[in-house]
NUVEXRO-691587 format. One record per atom (N, C-alpha, C): y, z, x; atom name; residue in one letter. Coordinates in steps of 0.2 Angstrom, whole numbers. Each point is the difference from the previous one (the first is absolute). Last residue first. Layout:
N
+-------+-------+-------+------+-----+
!     y !     z !     x ! atom ! res !
+-------+-------+-------+------+-----+
!     Y !     Z !     X !   CA !   a !
...
+-------+-------+-------+------+-----+
END
This chain:
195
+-------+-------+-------+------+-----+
!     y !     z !     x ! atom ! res !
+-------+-------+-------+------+-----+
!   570 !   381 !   449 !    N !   x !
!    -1 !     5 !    -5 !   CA !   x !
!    -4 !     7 !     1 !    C !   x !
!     4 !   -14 !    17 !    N !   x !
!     6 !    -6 !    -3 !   CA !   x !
!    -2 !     3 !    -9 !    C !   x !
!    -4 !    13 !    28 !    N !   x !
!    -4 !    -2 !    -8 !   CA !   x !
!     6 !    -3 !    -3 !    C !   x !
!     1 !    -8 !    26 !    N !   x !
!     0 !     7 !    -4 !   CA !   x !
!     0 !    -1 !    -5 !    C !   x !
!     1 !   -19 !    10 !    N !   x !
!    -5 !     5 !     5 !   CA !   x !
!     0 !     6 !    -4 !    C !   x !
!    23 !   -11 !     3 !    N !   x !
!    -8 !    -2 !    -1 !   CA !   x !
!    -6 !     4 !     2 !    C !   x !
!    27 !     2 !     0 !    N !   x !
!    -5 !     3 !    -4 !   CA !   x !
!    -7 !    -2 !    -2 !    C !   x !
!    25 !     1 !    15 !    N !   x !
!    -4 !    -5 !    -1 !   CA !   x !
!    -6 !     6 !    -5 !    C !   x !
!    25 !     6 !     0 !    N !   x !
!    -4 !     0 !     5 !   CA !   x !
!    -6 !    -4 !    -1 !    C !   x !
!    21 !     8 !   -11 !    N !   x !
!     0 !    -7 !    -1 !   CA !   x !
!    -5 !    -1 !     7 !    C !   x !
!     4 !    21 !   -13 !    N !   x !
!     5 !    -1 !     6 !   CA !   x !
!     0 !    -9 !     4 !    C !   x !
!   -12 !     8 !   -21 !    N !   x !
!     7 !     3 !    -2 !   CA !   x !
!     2 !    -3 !     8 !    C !   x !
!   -21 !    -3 !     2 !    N !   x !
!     4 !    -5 !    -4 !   CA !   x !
!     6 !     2 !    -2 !    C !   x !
!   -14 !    17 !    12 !    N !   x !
!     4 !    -7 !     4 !   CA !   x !
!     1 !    -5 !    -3 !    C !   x !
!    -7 !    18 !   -12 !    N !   x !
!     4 !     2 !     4 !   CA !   x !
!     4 !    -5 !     2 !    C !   x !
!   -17 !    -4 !   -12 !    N !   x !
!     4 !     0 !    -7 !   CA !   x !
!     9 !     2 !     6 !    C !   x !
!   -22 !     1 !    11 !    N !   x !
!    -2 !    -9 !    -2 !   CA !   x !
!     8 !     2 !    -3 !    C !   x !
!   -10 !    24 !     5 !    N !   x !
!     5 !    -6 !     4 !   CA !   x !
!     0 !    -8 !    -1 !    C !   x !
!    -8 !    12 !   -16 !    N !   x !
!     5 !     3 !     1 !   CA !   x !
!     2 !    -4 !     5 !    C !   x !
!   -22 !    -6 !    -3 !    N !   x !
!     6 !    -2 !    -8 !   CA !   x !
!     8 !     2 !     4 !    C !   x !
!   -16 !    10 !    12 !    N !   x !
!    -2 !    -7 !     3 !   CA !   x !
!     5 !    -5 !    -4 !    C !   x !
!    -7 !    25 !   -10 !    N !   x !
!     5 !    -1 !     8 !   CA !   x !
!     1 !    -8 !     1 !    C !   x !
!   -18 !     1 !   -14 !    N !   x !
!     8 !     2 !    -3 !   CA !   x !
!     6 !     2 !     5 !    C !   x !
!   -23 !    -7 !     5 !    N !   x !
!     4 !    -5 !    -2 !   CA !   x !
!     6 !     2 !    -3 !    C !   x !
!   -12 !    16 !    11 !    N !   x !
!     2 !    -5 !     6 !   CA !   x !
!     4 !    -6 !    -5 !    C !   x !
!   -13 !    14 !   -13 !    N !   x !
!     6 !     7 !     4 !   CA !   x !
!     5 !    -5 !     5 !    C !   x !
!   -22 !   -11 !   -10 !    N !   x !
!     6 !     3 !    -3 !   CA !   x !
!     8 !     4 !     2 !    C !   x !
!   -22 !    -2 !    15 !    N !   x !
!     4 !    -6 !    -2 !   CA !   x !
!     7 !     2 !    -6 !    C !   x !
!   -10 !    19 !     4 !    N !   x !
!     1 !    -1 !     6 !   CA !   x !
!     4 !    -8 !    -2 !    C !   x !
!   -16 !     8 !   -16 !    N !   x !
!     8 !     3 !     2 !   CA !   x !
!     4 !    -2 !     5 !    C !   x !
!   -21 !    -3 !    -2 !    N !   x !
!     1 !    -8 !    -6 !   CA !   x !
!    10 !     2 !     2 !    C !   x !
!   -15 !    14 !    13 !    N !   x !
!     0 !    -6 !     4 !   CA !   x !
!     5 !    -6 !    -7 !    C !   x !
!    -8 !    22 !    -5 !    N !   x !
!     5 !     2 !     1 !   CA !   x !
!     1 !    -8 !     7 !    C !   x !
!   -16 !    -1 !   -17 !    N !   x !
!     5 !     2 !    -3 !   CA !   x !
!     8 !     0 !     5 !    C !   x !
!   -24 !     0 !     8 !    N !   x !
!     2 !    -6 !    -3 !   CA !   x !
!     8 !    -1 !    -3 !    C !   x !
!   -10 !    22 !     7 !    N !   x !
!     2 !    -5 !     6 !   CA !   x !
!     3 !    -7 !    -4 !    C !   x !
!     2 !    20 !   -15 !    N !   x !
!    -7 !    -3 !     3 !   CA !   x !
!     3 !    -5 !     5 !    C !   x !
!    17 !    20 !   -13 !    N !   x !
!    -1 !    -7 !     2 !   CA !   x !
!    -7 !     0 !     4 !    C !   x !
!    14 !    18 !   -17 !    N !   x !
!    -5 !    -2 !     4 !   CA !   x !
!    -5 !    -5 !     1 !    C !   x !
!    25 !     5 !   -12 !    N !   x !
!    -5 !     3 !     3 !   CA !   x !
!    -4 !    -1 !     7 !    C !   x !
!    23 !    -9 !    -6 !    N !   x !
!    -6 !    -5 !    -2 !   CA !   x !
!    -7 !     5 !    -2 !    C !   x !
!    20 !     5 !    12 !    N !   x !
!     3 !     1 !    -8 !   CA !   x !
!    -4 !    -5 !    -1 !    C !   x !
!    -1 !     8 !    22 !    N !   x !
!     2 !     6 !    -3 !   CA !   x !
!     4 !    -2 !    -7 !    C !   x !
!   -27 !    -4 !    11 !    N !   x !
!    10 !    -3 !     0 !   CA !   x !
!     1 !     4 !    -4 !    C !   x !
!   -24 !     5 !    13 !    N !   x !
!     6 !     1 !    -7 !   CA !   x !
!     6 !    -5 !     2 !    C !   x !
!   -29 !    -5 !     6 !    N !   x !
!     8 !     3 !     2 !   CA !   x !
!     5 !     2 !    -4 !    C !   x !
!   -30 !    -6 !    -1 !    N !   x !
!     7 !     1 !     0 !   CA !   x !
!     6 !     3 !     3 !    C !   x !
!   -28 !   -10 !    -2 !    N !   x !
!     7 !     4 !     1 !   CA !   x !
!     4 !    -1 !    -2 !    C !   x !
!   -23 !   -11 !     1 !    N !   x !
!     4 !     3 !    -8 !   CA !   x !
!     5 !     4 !     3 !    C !   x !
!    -9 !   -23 !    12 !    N !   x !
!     2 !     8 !    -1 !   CA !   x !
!    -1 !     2 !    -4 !    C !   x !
!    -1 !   -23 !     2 !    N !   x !
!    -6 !     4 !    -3 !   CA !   x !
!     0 !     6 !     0 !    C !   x !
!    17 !   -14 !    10 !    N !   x !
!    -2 !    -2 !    -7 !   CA !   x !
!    -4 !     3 !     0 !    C !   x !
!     2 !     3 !    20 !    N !   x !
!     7 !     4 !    -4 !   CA !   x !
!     0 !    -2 !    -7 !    C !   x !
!   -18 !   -11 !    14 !    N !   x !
!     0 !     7 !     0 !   CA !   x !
!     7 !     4 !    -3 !    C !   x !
!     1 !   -23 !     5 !    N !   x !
!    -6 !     1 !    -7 !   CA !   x !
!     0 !    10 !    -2 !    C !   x !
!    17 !    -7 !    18 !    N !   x !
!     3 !    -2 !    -8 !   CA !   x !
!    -8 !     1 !    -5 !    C !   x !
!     1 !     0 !    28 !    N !   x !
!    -2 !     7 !    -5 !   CA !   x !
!     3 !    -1 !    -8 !    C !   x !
!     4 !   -16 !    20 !    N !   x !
!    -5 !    -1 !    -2 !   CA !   x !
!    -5 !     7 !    -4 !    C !   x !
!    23 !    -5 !     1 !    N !   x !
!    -4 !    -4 !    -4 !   CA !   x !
!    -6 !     0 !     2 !    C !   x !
!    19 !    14 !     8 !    N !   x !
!    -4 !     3 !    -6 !   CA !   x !
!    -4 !    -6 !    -4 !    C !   x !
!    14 !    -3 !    20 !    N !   x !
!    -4 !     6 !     1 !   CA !   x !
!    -5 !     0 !    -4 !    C !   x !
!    21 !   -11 !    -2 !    N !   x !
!    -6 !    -3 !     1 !   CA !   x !
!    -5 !     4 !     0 !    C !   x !
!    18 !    10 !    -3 !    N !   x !
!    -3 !    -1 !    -6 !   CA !   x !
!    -5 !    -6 !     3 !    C !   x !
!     9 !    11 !    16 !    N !   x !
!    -4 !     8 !    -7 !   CA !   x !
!    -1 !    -7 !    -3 !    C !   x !
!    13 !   -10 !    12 !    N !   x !
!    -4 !    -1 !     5 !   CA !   x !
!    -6 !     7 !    -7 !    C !   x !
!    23 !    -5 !    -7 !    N !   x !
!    -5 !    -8 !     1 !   CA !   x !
!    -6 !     3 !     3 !    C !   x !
!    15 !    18 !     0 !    N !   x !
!    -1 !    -2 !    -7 !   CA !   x !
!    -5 !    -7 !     3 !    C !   x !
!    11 !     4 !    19 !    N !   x !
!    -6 !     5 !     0 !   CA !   x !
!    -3 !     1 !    -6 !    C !   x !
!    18 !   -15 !     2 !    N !   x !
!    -7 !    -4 !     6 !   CA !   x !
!    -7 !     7 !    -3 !    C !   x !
!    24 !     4 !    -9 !    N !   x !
!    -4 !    -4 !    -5 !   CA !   x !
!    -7 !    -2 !     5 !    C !   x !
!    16 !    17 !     8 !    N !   x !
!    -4 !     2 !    -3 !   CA !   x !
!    -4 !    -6 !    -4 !    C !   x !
!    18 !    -4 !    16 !    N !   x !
!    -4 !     3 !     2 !   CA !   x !
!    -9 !     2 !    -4 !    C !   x !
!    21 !   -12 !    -6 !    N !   x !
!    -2 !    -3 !     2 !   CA !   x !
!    -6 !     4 !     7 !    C !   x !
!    13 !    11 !   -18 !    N !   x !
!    -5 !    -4 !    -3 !   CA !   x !
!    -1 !    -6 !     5 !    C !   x !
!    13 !    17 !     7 !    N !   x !
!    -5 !     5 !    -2 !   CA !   x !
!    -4 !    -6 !    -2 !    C !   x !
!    19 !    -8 !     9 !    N !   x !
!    -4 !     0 !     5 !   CA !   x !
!    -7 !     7 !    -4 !    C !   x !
!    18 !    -6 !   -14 !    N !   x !
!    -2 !    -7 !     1 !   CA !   x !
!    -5 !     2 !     5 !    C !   x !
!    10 !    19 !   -11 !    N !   x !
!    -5 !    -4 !    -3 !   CA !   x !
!    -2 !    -8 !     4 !    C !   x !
!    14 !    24 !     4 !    N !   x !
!    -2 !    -6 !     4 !   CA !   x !
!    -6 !    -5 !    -3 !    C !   x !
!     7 !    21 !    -7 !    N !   x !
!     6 !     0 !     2 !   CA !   x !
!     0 !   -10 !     1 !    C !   x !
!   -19 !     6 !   -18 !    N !   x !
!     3 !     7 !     5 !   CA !   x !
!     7 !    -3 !     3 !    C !   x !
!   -14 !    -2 !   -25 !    N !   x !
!    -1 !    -5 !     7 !   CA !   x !
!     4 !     6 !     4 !    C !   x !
!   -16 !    10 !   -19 !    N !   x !
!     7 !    -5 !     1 !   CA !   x !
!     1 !    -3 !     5 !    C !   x !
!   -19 !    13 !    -9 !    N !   x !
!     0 !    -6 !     0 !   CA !   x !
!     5 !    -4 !     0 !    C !   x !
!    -1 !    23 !    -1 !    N !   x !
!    -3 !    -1 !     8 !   CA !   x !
!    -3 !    -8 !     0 !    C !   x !
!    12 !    10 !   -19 !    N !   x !
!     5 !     0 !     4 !   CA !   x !
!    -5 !    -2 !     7 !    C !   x !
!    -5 !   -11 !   -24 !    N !   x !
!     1 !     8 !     1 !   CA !   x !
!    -2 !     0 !    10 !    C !   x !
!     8 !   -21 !   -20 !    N !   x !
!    -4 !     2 !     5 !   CA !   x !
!     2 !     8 !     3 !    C !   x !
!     4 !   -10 !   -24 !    N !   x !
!     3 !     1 !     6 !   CA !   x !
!    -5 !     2 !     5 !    C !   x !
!    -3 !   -14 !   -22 !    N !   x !
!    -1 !     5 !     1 !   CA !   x !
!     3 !     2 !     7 !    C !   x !
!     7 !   -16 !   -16 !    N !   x !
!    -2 !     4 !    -4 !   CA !   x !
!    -4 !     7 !     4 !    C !   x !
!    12 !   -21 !     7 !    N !   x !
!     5 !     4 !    -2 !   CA !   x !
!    -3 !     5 !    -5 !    C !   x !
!   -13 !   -24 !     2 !    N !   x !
!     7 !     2 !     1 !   CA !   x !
!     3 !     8 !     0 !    C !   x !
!   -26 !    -9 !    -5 !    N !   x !
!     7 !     0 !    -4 !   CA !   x !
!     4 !     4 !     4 !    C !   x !
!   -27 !    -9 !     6 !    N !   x !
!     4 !     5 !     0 !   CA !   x !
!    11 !    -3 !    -3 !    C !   x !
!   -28 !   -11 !    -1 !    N !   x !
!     8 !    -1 !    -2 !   CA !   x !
!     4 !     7 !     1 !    C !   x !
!   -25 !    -8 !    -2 !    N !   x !
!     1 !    -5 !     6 !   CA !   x !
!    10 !     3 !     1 !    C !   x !
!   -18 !     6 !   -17 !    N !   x !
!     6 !    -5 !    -3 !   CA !   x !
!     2 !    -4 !     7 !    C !   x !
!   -18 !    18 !     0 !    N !   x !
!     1 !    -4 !    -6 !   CA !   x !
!     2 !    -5 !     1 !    C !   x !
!     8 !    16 !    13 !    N !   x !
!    -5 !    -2 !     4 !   CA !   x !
!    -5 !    -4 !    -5 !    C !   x !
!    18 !    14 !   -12 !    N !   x !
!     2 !    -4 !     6 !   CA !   x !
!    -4 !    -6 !     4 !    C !   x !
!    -6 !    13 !   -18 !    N !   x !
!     4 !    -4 !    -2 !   CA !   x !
!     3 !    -4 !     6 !    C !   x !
!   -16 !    19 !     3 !    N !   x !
!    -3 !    -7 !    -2 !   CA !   x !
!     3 !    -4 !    -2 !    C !   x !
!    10 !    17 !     8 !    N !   x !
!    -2 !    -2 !     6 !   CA !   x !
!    -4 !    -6 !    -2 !    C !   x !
!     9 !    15 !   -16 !    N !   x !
!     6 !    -4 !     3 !   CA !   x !
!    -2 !    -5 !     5 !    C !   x !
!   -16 !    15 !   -12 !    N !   x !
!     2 !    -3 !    -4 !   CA !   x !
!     7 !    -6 !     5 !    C !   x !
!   -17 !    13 !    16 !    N !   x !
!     3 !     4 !    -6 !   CA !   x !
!     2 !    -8 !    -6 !    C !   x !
!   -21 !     5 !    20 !    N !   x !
!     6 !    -4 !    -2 !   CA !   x !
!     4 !     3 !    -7 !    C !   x !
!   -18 !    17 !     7 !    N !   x !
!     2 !    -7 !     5 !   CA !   x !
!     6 !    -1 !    -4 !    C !   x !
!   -16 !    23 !     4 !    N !   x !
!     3 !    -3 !    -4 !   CA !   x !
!     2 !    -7 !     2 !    C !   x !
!   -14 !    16 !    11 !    N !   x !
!    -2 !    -1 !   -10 !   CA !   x !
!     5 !    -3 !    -1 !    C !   x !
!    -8 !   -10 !    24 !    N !   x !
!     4 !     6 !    -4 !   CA !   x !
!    -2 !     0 !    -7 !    C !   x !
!   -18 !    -8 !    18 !    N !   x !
!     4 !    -4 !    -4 !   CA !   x !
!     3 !     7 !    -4 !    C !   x !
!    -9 !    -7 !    26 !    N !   x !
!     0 !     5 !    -6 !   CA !   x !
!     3 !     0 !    -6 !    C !   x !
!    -1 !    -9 !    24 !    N !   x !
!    -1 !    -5 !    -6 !   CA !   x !
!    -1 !     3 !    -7 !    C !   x !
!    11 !     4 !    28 !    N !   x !
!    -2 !     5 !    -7 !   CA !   x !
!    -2 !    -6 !    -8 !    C !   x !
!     5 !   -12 !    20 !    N !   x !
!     0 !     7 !     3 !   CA !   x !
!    -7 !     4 !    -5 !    C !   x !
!    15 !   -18 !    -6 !    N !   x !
!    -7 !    -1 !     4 !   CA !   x !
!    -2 !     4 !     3 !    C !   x !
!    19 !     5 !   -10 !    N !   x !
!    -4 !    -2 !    -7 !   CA !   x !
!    -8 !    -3 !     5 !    C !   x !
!    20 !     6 !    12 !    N !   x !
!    -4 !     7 !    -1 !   CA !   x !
!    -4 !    -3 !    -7 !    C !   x !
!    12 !   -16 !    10 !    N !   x !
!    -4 !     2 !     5 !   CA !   x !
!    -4 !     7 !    -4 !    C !   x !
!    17 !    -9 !   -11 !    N !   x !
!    -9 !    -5 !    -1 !   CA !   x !
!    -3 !     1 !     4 !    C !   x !
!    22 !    12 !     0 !    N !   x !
!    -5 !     1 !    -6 !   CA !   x !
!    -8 !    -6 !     0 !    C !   x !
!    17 !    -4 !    17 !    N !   x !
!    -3 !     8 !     1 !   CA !   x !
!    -4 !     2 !    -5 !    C !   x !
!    13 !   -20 !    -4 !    N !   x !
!    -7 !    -2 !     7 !   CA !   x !
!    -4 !     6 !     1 !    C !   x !
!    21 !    -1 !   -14 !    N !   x !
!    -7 !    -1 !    -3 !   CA !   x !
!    -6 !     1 !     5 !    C !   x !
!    21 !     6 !     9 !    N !   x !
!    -3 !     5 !    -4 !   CA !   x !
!    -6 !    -3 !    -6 !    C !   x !
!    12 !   -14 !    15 !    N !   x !
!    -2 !     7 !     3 !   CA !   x !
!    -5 !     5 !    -5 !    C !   x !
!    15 !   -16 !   -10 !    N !   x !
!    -8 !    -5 !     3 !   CA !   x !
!    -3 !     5 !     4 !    C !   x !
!    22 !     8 !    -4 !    N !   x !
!    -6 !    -2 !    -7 !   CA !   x !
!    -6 !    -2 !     1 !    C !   x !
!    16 !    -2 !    15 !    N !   x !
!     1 !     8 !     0 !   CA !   x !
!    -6 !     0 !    -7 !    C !   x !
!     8 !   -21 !     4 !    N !   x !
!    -6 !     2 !     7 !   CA !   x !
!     0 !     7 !     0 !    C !   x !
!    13 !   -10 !   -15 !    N !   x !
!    -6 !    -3 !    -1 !   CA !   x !
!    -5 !     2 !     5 !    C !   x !
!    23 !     8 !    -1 !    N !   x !
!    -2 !     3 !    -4 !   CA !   x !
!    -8 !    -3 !     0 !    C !   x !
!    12 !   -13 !    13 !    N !   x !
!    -1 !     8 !     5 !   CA !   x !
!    -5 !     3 !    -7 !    C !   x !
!    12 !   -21 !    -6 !    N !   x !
!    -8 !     1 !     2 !   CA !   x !
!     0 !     5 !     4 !    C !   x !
!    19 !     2 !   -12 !    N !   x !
!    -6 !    -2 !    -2 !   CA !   x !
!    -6 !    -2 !     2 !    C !   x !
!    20 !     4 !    13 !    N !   x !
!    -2 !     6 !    -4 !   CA !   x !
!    -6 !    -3 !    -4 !    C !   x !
!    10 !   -17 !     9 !    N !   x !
!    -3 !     3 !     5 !   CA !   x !
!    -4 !     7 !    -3 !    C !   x !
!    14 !   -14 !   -12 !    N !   x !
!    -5 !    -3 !     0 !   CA !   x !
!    -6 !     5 !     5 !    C !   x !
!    18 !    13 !   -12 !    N !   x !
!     1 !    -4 !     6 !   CA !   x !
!    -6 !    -4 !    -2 !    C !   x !
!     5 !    17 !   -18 !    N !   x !
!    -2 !     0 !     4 !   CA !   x !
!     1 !    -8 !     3 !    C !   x !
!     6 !    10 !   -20 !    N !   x !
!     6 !     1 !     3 !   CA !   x !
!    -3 !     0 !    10 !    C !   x !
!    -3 !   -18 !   -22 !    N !   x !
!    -2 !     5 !     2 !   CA !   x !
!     6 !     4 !     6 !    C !   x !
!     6 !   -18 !   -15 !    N !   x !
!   -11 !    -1 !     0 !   CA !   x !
!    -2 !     6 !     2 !    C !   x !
!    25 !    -1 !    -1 !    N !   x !
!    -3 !    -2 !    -7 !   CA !   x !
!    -8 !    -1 !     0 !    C !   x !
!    11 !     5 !    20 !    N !   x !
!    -1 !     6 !    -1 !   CA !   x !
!     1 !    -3 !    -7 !    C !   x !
!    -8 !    -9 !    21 !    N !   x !
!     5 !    -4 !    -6 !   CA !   x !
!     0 !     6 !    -3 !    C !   x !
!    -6 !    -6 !    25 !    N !   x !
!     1 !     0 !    -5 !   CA !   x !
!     1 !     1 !    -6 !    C !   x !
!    -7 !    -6 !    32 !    N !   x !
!     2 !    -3 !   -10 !   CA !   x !
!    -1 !     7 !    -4 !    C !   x !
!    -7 !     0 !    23 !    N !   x !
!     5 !     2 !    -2 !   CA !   x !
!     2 !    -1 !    -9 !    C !   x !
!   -18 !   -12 !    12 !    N !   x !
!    -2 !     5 !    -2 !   CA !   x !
!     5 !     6 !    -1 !    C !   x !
!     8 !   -20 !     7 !    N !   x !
!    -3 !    -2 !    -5 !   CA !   x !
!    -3 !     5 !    -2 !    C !   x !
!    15 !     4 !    18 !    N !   x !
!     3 !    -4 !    -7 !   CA !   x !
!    -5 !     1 !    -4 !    C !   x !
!   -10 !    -1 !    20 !    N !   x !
!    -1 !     7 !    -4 !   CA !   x !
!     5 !     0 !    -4 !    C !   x !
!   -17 !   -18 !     4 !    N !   x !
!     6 !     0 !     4 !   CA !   x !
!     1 !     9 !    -3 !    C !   x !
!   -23 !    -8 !    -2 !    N !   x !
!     6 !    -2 !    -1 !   CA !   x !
!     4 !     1 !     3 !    C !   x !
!   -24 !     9 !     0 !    N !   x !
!     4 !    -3 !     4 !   CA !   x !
!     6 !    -3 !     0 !    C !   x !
!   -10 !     7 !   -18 !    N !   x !
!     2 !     8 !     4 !   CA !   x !
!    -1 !    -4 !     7 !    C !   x !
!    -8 !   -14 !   -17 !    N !   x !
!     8 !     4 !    -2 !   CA !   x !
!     3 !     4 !     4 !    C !   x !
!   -23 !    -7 !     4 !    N !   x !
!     5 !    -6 !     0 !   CA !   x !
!     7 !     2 !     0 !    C !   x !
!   -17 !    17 !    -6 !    N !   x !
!     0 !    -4 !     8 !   CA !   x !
!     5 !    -1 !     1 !    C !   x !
!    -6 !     0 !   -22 !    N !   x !
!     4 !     5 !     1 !   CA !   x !
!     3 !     1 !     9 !    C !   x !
!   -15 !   -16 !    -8 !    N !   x !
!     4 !    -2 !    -3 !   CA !   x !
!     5 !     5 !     3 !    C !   x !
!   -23 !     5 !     3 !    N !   x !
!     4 !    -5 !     2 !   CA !   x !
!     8 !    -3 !     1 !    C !   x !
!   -11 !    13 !   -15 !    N !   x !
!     0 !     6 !     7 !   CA !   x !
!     3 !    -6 !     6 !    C !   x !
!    -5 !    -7 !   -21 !    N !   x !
!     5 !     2 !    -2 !   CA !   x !
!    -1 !     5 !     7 !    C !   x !
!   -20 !   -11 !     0 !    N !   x !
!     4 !    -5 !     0 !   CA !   x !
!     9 !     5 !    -2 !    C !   x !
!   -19 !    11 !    -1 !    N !   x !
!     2 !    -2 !    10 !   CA !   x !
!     5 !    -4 !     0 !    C !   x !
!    -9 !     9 !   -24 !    N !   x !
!     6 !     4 !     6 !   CA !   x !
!     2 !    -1 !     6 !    C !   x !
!   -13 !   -15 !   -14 !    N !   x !
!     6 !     1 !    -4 !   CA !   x !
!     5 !     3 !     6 !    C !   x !
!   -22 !     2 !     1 !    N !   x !
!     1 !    -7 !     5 !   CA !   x !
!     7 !    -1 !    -1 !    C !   x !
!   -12 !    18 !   -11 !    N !   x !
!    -1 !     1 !     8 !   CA !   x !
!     6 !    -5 !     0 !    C !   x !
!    -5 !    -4 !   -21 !    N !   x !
!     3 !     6 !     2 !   CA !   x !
!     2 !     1 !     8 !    C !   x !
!   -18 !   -13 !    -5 !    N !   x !
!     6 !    -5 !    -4 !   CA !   x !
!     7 !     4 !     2 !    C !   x !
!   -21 !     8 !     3 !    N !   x !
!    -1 !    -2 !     6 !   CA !   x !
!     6 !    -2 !    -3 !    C !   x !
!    -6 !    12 !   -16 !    N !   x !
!     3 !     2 !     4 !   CA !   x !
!     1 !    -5 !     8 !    C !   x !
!   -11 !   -12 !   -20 !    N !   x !
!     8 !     4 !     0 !   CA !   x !
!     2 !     6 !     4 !    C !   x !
!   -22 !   -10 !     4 !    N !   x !
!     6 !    -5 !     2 !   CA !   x !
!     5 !     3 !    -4 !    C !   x !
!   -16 !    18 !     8 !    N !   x !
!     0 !    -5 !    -6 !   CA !   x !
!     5 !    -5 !     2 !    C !   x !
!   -14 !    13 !    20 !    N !   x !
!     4 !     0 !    -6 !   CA !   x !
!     3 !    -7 !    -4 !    C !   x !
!   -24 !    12 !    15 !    N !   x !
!     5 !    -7 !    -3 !   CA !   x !
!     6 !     4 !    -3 !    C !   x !
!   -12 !    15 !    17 !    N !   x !
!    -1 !    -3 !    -9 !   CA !   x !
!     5 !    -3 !     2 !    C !   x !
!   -15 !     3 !    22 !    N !   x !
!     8 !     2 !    -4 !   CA !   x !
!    -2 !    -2 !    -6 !    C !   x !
!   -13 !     8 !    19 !    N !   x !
!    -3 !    -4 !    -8 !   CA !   x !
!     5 !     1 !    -2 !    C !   x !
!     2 !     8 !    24 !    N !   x !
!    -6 !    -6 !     0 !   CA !   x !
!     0 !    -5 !    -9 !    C !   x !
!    16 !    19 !     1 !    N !   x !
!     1 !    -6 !     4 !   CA !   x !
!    -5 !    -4 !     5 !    C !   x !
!    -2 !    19 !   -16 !    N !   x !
!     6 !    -5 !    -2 !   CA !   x !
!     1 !    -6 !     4 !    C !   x !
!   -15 !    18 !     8 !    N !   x !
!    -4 !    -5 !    -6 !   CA !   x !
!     4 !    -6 !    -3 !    C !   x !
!    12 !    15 !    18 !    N !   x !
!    -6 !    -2 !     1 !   CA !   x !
!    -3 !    -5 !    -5 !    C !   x !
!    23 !     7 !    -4 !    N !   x !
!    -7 !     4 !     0 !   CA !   x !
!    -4 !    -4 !     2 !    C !   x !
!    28 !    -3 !     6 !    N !   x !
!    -4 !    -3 !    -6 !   CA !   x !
!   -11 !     4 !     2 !    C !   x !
!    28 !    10 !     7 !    N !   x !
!    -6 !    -5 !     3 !   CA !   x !
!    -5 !     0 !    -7 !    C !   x !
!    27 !     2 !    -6 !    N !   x !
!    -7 !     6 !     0 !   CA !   x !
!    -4 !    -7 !     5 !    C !   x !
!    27 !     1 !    -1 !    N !   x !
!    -6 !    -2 !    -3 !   CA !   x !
!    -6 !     3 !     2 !    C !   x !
+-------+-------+-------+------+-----+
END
C-alpha cells in the first residue's frame, strides 16, 4: 500500500457512507474468512465436487490470491489518479450492479489458482489481506475521488470504489460456495451468507 501525501493526510476527504458500507462489509467477510482458516483441516479439507471442484481451503487461498491483486490495483489507483479512456465494461456493471456473480460462468485464470498447500497459504496470507484492507480506511475518501483506474481482466476498467464494491462481492460468492460446501458435508454453517 502507497504512504498517504502530506496534504492527504493533515485534510483527508470524507468518504461516502456507501463506500465506508463497502469497506466494513470487507473486514467483516475478512474476518469471517479468519475464522474458517483456523478450523480443523477436515474442515478446510472438505469437498464436494457437485458445488465445486475446489476444497473450502482452496477457496479462500483463491480469495487471498485476488484480494492481493485488488489491494495492488487500488495502490496504484492512489498512486496514479489519472483517469484511463476507458472504464467499466458492460459485464462489470451487471456484475458490481447486481451484487451477483453466477456459478460456473467465469474460471479463474491460472496465477489465481490455489497452490499445493492451501490451508497454511490462507492462514498466512488473510492477516496480511485484513491488515492492506484496514490500511485503506483512512484513504477510502481520497480513492472515491480518484479518477483512476485499474484493469480487470473481464470487467474493464475499474475506479477504486468499484474495484472495493468487487472485492466484497468476489468474497460473498466464494463465501456461498463454501456455506453450500460444508452443508453438503453436514458442517456447521452459521455466520456465512444465507443468500
Amino acid at each position: 500500500m502507497t504512504a498517504s501525501s502530506p496534504s492527504s493526510a493533515m485534510n483527508p476527504r470524507p468518504a461516502s457512507a456507501g463506500l465506508r458500507s463497502v469497506h466494513a462489509r470487507i473486514l467483516r467477510q475478512l474476518a469471517l474468512m479468519a475464522e474458517l482458516a483456523r478450523g480443523p483441516e477436515p474442515e478446510l479439507a472438505a469437498r464436494d465436487p457437485a458445488v465445486s471442484g475446489w476444497s473450502v481451503a482452496e477457496q479462500l487461498e483463491h480469495l487471498v490470491l485476488v484480494d492481493r491483486g485488488v489491494l495492488k490495483s487500488v495502490g496504484r489507483i492512489l498512486d496514479d489518479p489519472r483517469r484511463a479512456p476507458t472504464g467499466i465494461n458492460l459485464v462489470g456493471r451487471v456484475v458490481l450492479g447486481t451484487g451477483f456473480l453466477p456459478r460456473g460462468r467465469a474460471r479463474a485464470t491460472a496465477p489465481y489458482h490455489p497452490g499445493a498447500a492451501p490451508a497454511a497459504a490462507v492462514r498466512a496470507g488473510i492477516p496480511e489481506i485484513a491488515r492492506g484492507a484496514r490500511e485503506l480506511a483512512p484513504r477510502l475518501g481520497e480513492l472515491e475521488a480518484s479518477g483512476g483506474r485499474a484493469r480487470h481482466p473481464r470487467f474493464g476498467e475499474l475506479g477504486g470504489r468499484q474495484w472495493l464494491r468487487f472485492m466484497a462481492v468476489h468474497h460473498h460468492h466464494h463465501l456461498k460456495i463454501v456455506r453450500d460446501i460444508r452443508r453438503a458435508r453436514g458442517l456447521a454453517t452459521a455466520g456465512l451468507p444465507s443468500r
